[in-house]
N, C-alpha and C positions, 0 to 999 in steps of 0.2 A: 200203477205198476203193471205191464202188460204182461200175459201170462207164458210163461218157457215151454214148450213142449218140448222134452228129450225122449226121444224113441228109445225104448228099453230093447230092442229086437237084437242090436248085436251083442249086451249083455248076454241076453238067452241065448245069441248062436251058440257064443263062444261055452257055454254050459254042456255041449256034446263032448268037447277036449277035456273037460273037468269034470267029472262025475260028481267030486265033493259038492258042489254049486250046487247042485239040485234042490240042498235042505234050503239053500239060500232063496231060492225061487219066490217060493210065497213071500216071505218078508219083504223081498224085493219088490215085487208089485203092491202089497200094503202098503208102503214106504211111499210108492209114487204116485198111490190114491190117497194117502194122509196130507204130504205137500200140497198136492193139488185140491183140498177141501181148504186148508188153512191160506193157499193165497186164497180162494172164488172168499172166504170168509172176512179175509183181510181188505179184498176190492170191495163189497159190500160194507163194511163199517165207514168206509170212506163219504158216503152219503151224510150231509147232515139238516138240519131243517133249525134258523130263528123264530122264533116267536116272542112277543113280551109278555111281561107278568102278567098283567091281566087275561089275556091267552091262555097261559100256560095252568094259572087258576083256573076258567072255567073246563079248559078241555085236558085235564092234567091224568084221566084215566085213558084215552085216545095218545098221549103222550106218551105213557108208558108202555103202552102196546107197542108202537113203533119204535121205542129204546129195545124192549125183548126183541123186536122181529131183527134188531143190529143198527138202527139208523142212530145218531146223534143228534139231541137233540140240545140248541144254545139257547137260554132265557135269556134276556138281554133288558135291560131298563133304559128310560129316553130314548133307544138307539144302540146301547151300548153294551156288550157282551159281559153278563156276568156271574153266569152259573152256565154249568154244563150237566146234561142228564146221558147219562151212557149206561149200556148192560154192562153187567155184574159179566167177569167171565170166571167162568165153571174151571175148575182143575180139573182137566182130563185124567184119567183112570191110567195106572200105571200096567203094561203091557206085561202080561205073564209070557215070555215065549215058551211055543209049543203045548198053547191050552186048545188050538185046532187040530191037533196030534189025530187022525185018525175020521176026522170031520170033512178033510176036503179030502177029496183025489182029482189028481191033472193029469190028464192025457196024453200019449206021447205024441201027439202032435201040435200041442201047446205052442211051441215056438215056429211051427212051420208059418213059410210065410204067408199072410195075408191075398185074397186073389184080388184080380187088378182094377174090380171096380168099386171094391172095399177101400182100396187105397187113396184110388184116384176121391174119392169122397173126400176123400182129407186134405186137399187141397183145392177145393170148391167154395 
């Protein structure tokens, strides 16, 4: 799945016409580093590695290592695929909004734009 970059920057323009938006700021950039951690998470599980039983017996501590690190791991017998070792996934912590109340401050030039050799990187 290849990954979407959406420029947040005319979100944040349009934030000078709205003052309300402001609170929305922060979430709004969390939001676009939360996505962007669960797809690089999701392209990374995609990985997976066979091995047969006897394999998977003697190297089955090496195995699990690489099931935590995200990889897929398929035991397969004669050939034949018939278990699967995967991490456990964790339930993420439910988000208190506004437990950073007073933690962060942003600068009013937060949204200003980018200079041009910043940019030009981004297309390189």
């Amino acid at each position: 799945m290849p990954l979407i970059y959406h420029d947040p920057r005319p979100l944040l323009k349009s934030m000078d016409e709205h003052p309300w938006l402001y609170d929305f700021r922060l979430d709004l950039v969390m939001a676009l580093v939360y996505n962007l951690t669960l797809t690089l998470k999701k392209e990374a599980a995609i990985m997976s590695v066979q091995v047969n039983i006897y394999e998977a017996k003697t190297k089955f501590s090496k195995l699990i290592n690489q099931a935590i690190a995200g990889e897929e791991i398929i035991i397969a017998k004669s050939g034949k695929p018939v278990a699967k070792l995967i991490p456990i996934e964790t339930a993420l912590k439910d988000r208190i909004p506004g437990s950073a109340k007073g933690k962060i401050t942003i600068t009013e030039d937060f949204d200003a734009p980018l200079p041009d050799d910043v940019l030009e990187s981004f297309y390189q």
